[in-house]
VEXZAFI-597808 format. One record per atom (N, C-alpha, C): residue in one letter; x negated, y, z negated. Coordinates in pm, whole numbers, plus 50000, padded with zeros to 5 digits. Each point is the difference from the previous one (the first is absolute). Layout:
<recs>
AXYZ ...
</recs>
This chain:
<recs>
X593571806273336 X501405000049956 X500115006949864 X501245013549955 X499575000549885 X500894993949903 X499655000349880 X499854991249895 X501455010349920 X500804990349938 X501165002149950 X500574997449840 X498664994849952 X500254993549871 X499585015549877 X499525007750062 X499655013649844 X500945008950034 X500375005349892 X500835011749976 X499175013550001 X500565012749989 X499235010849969 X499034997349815 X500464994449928 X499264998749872 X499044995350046 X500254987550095 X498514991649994 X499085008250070 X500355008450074 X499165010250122 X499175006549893 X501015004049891 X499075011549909 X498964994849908 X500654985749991 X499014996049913 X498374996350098 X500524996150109 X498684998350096 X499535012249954 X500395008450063 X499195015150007 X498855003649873 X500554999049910 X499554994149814 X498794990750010 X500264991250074 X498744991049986 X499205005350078 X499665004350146 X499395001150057 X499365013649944 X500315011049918 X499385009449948 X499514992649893 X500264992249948 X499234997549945 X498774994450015 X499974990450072 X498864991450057 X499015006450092 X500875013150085 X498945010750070 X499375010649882 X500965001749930 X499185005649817 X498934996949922 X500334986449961 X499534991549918 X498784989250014 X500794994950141 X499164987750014 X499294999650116 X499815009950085 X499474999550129 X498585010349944 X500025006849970 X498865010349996 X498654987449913 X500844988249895 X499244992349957 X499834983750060 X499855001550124 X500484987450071 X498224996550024 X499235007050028 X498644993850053 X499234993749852 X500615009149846 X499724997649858 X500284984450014 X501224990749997 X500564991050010 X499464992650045 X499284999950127 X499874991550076 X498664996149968 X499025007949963 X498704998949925 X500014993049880 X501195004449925 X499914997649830 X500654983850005 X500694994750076 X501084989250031 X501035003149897 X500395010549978 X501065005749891 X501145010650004 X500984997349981 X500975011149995 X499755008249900 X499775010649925 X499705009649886 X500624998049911 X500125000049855 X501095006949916 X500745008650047 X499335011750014 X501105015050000 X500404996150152 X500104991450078 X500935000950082 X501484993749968 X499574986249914 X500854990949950 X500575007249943 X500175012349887 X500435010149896 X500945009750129 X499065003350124 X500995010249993 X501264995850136 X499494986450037 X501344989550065 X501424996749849 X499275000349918 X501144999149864 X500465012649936 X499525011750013 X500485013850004 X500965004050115 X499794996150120 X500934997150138 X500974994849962 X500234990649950 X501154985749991 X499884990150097 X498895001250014 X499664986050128 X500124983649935 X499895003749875 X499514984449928 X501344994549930 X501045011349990 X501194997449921 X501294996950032 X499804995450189 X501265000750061 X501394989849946 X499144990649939 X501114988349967 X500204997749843 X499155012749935 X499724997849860 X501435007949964 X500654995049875 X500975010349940 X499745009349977 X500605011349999 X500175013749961 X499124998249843 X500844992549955 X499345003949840 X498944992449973 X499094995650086 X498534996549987 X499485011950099 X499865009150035 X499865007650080 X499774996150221 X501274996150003 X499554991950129 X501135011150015 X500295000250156 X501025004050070 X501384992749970 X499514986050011 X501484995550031 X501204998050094 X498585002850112 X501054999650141 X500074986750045 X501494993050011 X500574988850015 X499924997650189 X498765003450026 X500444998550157 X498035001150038 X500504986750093 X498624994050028 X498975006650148 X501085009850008 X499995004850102 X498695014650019 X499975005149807 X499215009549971 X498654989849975 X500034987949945 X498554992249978 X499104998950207 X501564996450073 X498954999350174 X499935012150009 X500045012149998 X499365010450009 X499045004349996 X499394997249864 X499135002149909 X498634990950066 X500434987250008 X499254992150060 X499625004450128 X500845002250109 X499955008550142 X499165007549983 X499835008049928 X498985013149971 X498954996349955 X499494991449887 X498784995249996 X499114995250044 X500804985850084 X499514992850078 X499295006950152 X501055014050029 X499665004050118 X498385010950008 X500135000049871 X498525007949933 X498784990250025 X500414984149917 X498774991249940 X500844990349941 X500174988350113 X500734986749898 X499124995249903 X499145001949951 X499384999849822 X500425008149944 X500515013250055 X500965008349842 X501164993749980 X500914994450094 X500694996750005 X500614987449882 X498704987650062 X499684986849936 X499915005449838 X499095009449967 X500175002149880 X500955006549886 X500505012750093 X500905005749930 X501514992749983 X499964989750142 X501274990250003 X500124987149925 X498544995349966 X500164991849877 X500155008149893 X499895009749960 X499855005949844 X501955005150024 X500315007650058 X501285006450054 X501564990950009 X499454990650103 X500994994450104 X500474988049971 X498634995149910 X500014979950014 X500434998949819 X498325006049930 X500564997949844 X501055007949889 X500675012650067 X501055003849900 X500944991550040 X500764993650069 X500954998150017 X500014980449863 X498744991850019 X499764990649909 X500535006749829 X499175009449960 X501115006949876 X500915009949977 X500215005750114 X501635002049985 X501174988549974 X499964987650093 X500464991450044 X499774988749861 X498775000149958 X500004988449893 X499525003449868 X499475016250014 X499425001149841 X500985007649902 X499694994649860 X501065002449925 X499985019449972 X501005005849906 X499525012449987 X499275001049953 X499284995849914 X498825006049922 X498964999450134 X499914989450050 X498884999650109 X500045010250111 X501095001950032 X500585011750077 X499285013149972 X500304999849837 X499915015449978 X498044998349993 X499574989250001 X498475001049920 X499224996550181 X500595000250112 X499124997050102 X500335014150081 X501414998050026 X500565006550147 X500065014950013 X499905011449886 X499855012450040 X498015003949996 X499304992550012 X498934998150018 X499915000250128 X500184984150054 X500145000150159 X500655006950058 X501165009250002 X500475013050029 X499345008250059 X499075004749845 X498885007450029 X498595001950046 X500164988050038 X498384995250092 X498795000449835 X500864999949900 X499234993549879 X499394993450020 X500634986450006 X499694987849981 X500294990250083 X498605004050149 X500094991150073 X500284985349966 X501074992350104 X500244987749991 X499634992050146 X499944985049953 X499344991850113 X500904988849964 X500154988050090 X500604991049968 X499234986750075 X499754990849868 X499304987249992 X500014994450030 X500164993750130 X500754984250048 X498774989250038 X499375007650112 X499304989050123 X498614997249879 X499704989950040 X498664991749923 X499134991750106 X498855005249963 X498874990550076 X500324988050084 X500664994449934 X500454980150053 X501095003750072 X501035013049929 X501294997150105 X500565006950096 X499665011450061 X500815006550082 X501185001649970 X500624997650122 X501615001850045 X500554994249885 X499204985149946 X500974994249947 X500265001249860 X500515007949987 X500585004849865 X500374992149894 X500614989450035 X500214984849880 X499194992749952 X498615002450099 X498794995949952 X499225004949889 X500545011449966 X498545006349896 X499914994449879 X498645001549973 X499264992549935 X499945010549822 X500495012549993 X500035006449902 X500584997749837 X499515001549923 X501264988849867 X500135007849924 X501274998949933 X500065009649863 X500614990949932 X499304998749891 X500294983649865 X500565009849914 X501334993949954 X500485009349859 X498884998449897 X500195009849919 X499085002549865 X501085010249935 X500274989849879 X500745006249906 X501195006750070 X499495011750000 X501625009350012 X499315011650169 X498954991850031 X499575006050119 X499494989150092 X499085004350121 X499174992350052 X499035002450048 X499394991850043 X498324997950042 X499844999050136 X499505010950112 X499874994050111 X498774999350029 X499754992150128 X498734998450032 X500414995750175 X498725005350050 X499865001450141 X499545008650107 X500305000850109 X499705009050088 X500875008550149 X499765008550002 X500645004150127 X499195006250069 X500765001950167 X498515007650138 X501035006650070 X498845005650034 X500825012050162 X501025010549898 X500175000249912 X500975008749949 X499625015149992 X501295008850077 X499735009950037 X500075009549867 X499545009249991 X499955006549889 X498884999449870 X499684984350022 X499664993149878 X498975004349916 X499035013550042 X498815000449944 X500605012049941 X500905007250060 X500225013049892 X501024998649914 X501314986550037 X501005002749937 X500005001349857 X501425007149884 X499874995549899 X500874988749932 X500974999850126 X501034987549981 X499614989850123 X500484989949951 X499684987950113 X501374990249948 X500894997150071 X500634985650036 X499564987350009 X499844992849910 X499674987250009 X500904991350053 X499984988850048 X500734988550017 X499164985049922 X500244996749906 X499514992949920 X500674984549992 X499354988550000 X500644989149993 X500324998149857 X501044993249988 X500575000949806 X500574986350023 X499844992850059 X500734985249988 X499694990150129 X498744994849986 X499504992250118 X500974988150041 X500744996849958 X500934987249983 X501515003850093 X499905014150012 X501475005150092 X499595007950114 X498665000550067 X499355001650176 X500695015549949 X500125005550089 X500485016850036 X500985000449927 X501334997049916 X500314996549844 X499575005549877 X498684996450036 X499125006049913 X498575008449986 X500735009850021 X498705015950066 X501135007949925 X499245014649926 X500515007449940 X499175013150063 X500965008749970 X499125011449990 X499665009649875 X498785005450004 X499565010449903 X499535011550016 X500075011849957 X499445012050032 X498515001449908 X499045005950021 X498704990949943 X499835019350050 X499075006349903 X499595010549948 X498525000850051 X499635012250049 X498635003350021 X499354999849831 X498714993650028 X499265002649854 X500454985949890 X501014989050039 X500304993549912 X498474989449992 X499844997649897 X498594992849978 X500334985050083 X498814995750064 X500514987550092 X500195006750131 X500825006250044 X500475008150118 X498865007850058 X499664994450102 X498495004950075 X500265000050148 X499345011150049 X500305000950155 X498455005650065 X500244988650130 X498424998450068 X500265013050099 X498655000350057 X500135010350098 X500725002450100 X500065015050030 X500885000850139 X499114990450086 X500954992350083 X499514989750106 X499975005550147 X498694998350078 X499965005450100 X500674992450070 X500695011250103 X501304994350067 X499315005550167 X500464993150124 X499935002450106 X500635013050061 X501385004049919 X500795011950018 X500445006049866 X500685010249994 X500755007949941 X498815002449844 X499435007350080 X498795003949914 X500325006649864 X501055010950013 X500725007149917 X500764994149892 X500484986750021 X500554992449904 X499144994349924 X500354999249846 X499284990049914 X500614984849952 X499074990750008 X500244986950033 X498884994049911 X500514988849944 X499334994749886 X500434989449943 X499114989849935 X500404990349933 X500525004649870 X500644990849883 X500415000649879 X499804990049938 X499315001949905 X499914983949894 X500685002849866 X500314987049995 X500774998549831 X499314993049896 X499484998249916 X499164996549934 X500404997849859 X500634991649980 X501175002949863 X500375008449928 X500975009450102 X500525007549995 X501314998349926 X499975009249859 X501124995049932 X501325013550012 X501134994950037 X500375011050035 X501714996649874 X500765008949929 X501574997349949 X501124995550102 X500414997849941 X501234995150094 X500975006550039 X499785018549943 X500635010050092 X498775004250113 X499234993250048 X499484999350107 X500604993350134 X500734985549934 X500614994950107 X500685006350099 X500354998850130 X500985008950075 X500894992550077 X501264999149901 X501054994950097 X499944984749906 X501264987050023 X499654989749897 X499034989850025 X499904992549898 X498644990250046 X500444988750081 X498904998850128 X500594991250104 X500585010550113 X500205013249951 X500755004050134 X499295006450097 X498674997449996 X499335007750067 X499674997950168 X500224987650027 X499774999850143 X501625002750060 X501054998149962 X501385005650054 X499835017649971 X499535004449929 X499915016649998 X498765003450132 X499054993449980 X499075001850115 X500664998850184 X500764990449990 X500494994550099 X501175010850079 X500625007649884 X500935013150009 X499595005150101 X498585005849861 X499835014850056 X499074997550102 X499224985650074 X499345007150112 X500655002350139 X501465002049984 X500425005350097 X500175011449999 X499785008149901 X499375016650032 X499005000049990 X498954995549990 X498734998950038 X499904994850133 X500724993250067 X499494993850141 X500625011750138 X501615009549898 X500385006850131 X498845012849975 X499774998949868 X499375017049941 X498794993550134 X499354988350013 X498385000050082 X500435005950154 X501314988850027 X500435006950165 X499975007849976 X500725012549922 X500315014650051 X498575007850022 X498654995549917 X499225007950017 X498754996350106 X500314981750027 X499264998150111 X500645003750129 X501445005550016 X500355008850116 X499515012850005 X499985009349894 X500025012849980 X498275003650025 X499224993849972 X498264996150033 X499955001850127 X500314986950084 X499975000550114 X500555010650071 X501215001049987 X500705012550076 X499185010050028 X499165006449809 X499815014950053 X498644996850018 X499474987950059 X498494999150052 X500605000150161 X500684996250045 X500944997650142 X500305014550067 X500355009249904 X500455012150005 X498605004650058 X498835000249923 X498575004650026 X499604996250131 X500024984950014 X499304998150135 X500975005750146 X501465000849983 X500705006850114 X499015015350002 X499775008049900 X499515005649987 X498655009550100 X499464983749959 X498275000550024 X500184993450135 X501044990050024 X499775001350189 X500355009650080 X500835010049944 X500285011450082 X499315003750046 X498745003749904 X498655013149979 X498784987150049 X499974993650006 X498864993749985 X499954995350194 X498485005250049 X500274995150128 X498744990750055 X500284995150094 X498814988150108 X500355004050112 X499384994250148 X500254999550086 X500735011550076 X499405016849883 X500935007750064 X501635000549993 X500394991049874 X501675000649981 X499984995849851 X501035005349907 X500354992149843 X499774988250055 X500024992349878 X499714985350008 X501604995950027 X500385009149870 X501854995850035 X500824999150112 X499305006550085 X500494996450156 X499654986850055 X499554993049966 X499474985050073 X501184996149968 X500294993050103 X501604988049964 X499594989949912 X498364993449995 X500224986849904 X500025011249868 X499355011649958 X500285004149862 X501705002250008 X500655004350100 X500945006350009 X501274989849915 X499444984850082 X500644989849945 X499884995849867 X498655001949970 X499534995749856 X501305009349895 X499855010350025 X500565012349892 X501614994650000 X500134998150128 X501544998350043 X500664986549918 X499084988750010 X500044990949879 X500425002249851 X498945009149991 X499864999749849 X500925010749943 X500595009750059 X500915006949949 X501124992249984 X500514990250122 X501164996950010 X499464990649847 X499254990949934 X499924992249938 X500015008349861 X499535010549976 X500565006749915 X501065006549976 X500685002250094 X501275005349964 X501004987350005 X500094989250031 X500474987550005 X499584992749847 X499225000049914 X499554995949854 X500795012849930 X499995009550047 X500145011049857 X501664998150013 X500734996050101 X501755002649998 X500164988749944 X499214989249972 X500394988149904 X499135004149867 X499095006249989 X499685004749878 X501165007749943 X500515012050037 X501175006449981 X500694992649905 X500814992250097 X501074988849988 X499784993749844 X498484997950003 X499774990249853 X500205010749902 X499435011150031 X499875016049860 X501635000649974 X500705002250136 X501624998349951 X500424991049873 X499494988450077 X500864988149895 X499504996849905 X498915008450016 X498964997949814 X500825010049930 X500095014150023 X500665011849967 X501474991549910 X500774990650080 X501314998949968 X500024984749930 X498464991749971 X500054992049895 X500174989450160 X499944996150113 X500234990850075 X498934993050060 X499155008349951 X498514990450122 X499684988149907 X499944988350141 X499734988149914 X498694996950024 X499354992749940 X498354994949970 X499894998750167 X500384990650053 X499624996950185 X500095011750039 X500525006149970 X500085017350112 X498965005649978 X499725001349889 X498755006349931 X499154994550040 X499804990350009 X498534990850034 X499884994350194 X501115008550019 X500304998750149 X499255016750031 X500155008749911 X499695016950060 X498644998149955 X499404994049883 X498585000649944 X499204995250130 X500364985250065 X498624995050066 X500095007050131 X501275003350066 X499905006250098 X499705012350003 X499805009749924 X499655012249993 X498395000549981 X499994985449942 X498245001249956 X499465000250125 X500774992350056 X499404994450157 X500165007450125 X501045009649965 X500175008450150 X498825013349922 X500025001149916 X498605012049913 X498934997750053 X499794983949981 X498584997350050 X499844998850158 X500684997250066 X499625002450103 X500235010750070 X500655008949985 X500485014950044 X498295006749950 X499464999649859 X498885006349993 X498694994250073 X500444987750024 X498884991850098 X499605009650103 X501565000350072 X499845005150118 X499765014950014 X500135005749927 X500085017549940 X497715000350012 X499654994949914 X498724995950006 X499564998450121 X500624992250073 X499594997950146 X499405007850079 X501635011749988 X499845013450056 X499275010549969 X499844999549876 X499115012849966 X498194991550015 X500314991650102 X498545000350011 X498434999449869 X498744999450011 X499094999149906 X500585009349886 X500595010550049 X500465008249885 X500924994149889 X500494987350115 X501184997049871 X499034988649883 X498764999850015 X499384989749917 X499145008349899 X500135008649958 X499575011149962 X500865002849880 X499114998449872 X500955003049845 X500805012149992 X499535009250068 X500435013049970 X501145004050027 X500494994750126 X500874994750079 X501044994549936 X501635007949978 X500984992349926 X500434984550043 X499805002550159 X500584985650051 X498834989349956 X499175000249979 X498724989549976 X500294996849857 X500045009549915 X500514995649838 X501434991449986 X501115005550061 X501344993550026 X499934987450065 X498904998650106 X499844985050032 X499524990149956 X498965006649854 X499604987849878 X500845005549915 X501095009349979 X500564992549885 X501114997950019 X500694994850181 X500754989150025 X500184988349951 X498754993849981 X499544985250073 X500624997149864 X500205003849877 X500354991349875 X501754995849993 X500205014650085 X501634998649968 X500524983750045 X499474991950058 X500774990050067 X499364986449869 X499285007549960 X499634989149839 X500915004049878 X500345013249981 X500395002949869 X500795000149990 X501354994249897 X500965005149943 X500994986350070 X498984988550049 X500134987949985 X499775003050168 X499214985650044 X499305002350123 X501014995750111 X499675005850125 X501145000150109 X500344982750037 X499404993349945 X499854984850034 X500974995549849 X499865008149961 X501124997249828 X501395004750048 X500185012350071 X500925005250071 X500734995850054 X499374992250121 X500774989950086 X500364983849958 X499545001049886 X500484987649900 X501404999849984 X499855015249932 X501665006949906 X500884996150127 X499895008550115 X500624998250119 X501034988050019 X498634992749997 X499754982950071 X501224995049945 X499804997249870 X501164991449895 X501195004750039 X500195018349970 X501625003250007 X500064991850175 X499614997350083 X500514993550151 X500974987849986 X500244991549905 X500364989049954 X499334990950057 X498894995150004 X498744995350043 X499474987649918 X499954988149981 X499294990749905 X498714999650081 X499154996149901 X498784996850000 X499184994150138 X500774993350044 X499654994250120 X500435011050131 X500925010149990 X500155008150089 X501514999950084 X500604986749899 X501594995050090 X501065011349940 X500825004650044 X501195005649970 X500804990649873 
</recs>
């Protein structure tokens, strides 16, 4: 079915990315995957593009385009390359400008955001911790006033970016006595003494991404570090991960798709028994499935990019497109694997890489079992399950 939500701009801007990424980032894709790293000079010349500045003001050097519609694009195109460029360039891009646009004062403005623009000054954002996962009200991180600043101390995991960034997002507890009340956030500087980051962590997928712990170690940071007021940090978190949860659908559709695209492909050409494989009715059925299930997720993905675009998508919608997209991804590449046979178990092989670095999407960005929580409640549902 085709798709009705881009204009000719957004077409051009596709076009833009994809030279770029067939430019830029494809000739260095086997570098990546060895190094577990995205480059500098790629990060530099995605911020020479304007890839990093879509939501940044004009006068921090961002674009400034008021339409959410150029961020799923962008994502579409990455993801359909390597959902680890994606994961990374969409946390640095997609997830943390919009935290200081939205809450940092000007000076902070002017001293972070034409950096991240420019693929300067990679950013990552701090949340999940050893003990807590999903659960975000839980963390265990502290920042004690001192004087006219504060002191944090703690830890964070799985954070994407974390070993190269030079900015990082904290979410810091500042008042144990008020539960999620009391969590702040801070922007915390590569190189600040205290501020230490463990190794890239070997991951099952998305080799290309860097992933890493962060420790705080009394870390003293001013109080134009803070971001946003004190205490407000789990209601600002709570915002924005609903562009973080439609930004994951759009790119765990766009993955799958153009791995989907490949195997129609490869059953054409590929033969047994003296016929494509694609001629067997049970593959015939398999494919027939999984298209309809992708094009059935992406017209409600749509739907959410719309009403994000126009300020309407609410948290359940979002967390309604996140687990189901994770879930029709993962099993669409299940079955994609299927088909391409021993070949599809084979690194070299795009569908074999795309099928480990599925398996996280239905953990990250709060897990599909957190998902159907959000769901659960809006049902008008008590505890026991009665209306």
């Amino acid at each position: 079915m085709p798709r009705h939500i881009y204009t000719e701009d957004h077409d051009a801007f596709r076009a833009s990315v994809r030279t770029f990424i067939g430019r830029t980032v494809r000739p260095r894709a086997a570098e990546m995957i060895a190094d577990h790293t995205i480059p500098r000079g790629i990060w530099r010349e995605a911020g020479r593009q304007g890839l990093f500045g879509l939501c940044i003001p004009t006068e921090f050097g961002g674009a400034g385009a008021d339409d959410y519609r150029f961020n799923a694009v962008l994502a579409e195109e990455e993801a359909a390359f390597a959902q680890a460029l994606a994961s990374c360039f969409g946390i640095h891009a997609d997830v943390c400008p919009p935290y200081v646009v939205a809450l940092g004062t000007p000076q902070q403005q002017r001293r972070w955001l034409p950096g991240m623009a420019a693929g300067e000054l990679i950013c990552a954002l701090a949340m999940t911790e050893p003990s807590g996962g999903s659960d975000l009200a839980a963390l265990r991180t502290t920042a004690a006033r001192d004087g006219g600043g504060w002191v944090i101390n703690g830890s964070k995991t799985f954070i994407t970016n974390g070993h190269q960034c030079d900015l990082a997002i904290v979410a810091a507890r500042t008042d144990e006595s008020k539960g999620a009340r009391g969590i702040t956030l801070f922007v915390l500087e590569a190189g600040t003494p205290g501020f230490t980051k463990g190794a890239p962590l070997d991951k099952v997928g998305q080799d290309e991404a860097d992933t890493c712990e962060l420790f705080f170690d009394d870390v003293h940071v001013g109080d134009e570090q803070r971001l946003g007021p004190e205490g407000g940090g789990f209601v600002a978190m709570m915002q924005h991960l609903t562009q973080e949860r439609i930004g994951s659908a759009i790119t765990n559709l766009a993955q799958c798709s153009a791995i989907l695209r490949e195997t129609l492909d490869y059953v054409k050409d590929r033969r047994a028994f003296g016929q494509p494989i694609g001629s067997f009715q049970a593959n015939r059925f398999t494919l027939a499935e999984l298209v309809t299930a992708v094009d059935v997720a992406q017209a409600y993905v749509d739907d959410c990019v719309l009403a994000h675009a126009s300020g309407r998508l609410s948290a359940v919608d979002a967390a309604k497109a996140k687990w189901w997209t994770a879930q029709v991804q993962n099993d669409t590449l299940d079955a994609c694997l299927q088909l391409w046979g021993g070949y599809g178990y084979m690194n070299e092989y795009r569908v074999a890489r795309a099928w480990r670095d599925a398996r996280v999407t239905r953990i990250w960005a709060g897990s599909n079992e957190i998902m159907k929580e959000i769901i659960g409640r809006d049902l008008g549902l008590d505890e026991r399950g009665r209306a």
